[in-house]
C-alpha positions in Angstrom: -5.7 -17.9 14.5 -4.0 -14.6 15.6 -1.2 -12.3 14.2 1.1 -13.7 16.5 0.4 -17.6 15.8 0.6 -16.9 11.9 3.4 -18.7 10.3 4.7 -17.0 7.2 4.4 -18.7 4.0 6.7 -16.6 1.9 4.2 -15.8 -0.7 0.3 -13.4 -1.4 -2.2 -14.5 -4.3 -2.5 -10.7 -5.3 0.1 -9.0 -7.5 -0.9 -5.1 -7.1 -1.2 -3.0 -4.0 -4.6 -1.0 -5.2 -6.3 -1.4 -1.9 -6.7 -3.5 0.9 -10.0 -4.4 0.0 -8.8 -7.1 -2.3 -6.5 -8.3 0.5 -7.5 -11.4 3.0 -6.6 -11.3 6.4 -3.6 -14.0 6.0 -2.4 -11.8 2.6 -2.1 -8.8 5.2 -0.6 -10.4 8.1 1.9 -12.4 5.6 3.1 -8.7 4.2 3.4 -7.6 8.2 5.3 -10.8 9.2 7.7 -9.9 6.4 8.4 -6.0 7.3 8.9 -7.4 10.6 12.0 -9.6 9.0 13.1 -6.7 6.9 13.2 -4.2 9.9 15.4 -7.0 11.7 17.9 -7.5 8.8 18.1 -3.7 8.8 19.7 -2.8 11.8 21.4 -5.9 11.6 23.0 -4.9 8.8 22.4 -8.1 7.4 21.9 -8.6 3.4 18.5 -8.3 2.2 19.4 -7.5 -1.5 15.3 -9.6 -2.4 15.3 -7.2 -5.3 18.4 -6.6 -6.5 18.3 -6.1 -10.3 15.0 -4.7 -10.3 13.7 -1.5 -11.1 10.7 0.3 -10.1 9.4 3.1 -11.5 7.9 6.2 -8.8 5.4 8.6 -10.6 4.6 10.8 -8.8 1.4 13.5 -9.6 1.1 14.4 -6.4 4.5 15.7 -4.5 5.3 14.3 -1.0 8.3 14.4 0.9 7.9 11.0 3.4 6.7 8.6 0.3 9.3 9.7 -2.2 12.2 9.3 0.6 10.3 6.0 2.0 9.7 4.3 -1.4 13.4 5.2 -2.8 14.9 4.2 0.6 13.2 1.1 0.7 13.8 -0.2 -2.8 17.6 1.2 -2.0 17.7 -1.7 0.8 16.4 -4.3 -1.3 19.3 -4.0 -3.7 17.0 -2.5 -6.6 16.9 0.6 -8.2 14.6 3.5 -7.7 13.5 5.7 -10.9 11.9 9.2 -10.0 8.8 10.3 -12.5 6.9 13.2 -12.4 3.8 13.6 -14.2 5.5 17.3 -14.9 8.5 15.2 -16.6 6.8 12.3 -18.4 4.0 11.6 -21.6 1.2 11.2 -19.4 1.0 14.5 -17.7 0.7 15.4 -21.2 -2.4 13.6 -22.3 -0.6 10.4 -23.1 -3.0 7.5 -22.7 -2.2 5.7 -19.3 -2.0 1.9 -21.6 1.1 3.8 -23.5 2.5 4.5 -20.4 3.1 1.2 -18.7 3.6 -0.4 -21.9 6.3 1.5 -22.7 7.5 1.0 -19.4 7.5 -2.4 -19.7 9.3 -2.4 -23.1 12.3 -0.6 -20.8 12.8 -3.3 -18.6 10.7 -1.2 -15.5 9.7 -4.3 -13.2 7.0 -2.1 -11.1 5.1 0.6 -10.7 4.5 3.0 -7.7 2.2 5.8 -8.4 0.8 8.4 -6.2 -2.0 10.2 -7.9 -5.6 11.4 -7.2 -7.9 9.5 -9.5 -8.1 5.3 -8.3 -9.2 4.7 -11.6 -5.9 5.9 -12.5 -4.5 2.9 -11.0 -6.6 0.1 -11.8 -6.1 1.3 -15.2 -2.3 0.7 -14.9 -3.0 -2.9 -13.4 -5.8 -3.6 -16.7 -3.1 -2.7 -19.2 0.3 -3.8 -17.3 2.0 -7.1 -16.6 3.9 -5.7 -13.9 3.2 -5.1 -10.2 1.1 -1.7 -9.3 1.8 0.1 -5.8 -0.8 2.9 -4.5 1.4 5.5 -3.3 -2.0 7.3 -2.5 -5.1 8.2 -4.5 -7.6 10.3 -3.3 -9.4 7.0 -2.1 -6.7 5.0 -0.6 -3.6 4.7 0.7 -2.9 1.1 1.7 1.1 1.3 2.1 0.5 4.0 5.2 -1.9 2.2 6.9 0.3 -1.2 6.9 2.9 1.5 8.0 0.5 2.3 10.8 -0.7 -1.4 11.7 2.8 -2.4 12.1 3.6 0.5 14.5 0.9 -0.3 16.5 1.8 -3.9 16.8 5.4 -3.0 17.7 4.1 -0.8 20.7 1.1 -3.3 21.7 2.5 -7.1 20.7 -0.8 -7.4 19.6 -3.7 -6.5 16.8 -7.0 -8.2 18.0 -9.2 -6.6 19.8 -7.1 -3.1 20.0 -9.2 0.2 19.0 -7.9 2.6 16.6 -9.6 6.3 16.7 -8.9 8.4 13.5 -9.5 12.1 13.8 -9.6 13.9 10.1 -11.4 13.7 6.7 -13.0 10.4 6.0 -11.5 10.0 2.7 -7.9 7.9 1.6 -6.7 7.7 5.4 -9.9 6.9 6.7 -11.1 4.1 4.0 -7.8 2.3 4.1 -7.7 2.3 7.9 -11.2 0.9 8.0 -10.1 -2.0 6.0 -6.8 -2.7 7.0 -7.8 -2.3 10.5 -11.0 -4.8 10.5 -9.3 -7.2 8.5 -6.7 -8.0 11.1 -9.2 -8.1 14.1 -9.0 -4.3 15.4 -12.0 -2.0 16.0 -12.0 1.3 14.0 -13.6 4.9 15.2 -13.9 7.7 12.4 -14.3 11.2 13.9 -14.8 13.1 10.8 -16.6 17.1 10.3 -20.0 16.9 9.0 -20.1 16.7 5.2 -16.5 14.6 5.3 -17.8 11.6 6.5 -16.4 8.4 4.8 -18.5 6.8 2.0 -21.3 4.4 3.2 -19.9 1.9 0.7 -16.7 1.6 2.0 -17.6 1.5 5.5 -19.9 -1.6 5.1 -17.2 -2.7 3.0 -15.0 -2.6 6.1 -18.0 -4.5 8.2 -18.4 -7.3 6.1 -14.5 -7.7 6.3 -14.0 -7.1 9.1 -12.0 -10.0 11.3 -11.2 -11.8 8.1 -14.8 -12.3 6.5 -13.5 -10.9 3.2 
């Protein structure tokens, strides 16, 4: 089965966005098929309020202009409500343990979390000691939302995923990981050009090779 022959179920087995590594092929092109729909109701200007009522919580240790504007604008469109949090502003850039943290949030009616941070532990973490949905707004590992960004703006200009090849030029670190995964697990070829000594970690890019084209 391709991208294009998938038919949307309406629903994904995993409740956290940590990475794509714990994403199948069918999980990613079920979240694509969707922000396809979304895009349309957009400029439609037809109602998509999926998540009015809700909340979700943006913590932000590291700043960033497109991912604060992206993540409120989106949640905006959904109907829900989007609550700024810097780790400058908030318990846990003080030491407070991360468990406080979402629990608290939890206790304040908070129905998700997006955090953009440095450490991934930081965010599995989050998902141990949560019952709510975690987003990676980028670690210094991943960053999963950009590259399902990416995949869906190269489908849009293509009409297709399998068998297209991606070149990344940069640091084989967050961008590079995620695009490895994301990329082989809907059928593309991925090519890291990285400076000596920034080279991605062996692990993850045999991660990406025994995923890749939907093996895990």
């Amino acid at each position: 089965m391709t991208f294009n022959e998938y038919k949307p179920t309406g629903k994904i087995n995993n409740k956290h966005m940590l990475t794509l590594r714990d994403y199948t092929t069918e999980e990613m092109w079920e979240i694509l098929k969707c922000a396809i729909d979304l895009k349309k109701k957009q400029y439609a200007k037809e109602s998509h309020e999926y998540l009015k009522g809700k909340t979700l919580a943006m913590i932000f240790a590291k700043s960033s202009t497109r991912t604060r504007i992206s993540f409120e604008q989106g949640i905006r469109q959904l109907g829900g409500v989007p609550l700024f949090l810097s780790t400058n502003d908030i318990q846990l850039g003080r030491g407070e343990p991360i468990r406080d943290t979402v629990r608290v949030l939890q206790r304040m009616n908070i129905d998700g979390i997006m955090i953009r941070t440095f450490l991934q532990s930081d965010l599995e973490e989050l998902a141990k000691w949560g019952n709510i949905p975690i987003i990676n707004g980028l670690t210094d590992d991943y960053h999963p939302c950009q590259v399902l960004a990416d995949i869906l703006t190269v489908y849009e200009k293509f009409g297709t995923l399998e068998g297209l090849k991606l070149t990344f030029f940069g640091e084989g670190f967050n961008m590079a990981n995620s695009l490895m995964l994301g990329c082989a697990k809907v059928g593309m070829h991925v090519c890291i050009c990285a400076p000596e000594g920034l080279q991605p970690d062996p692990a993850i890019v045999q991660a990406a090779t025994d995923g890749a084209f939907g093996k895990g």
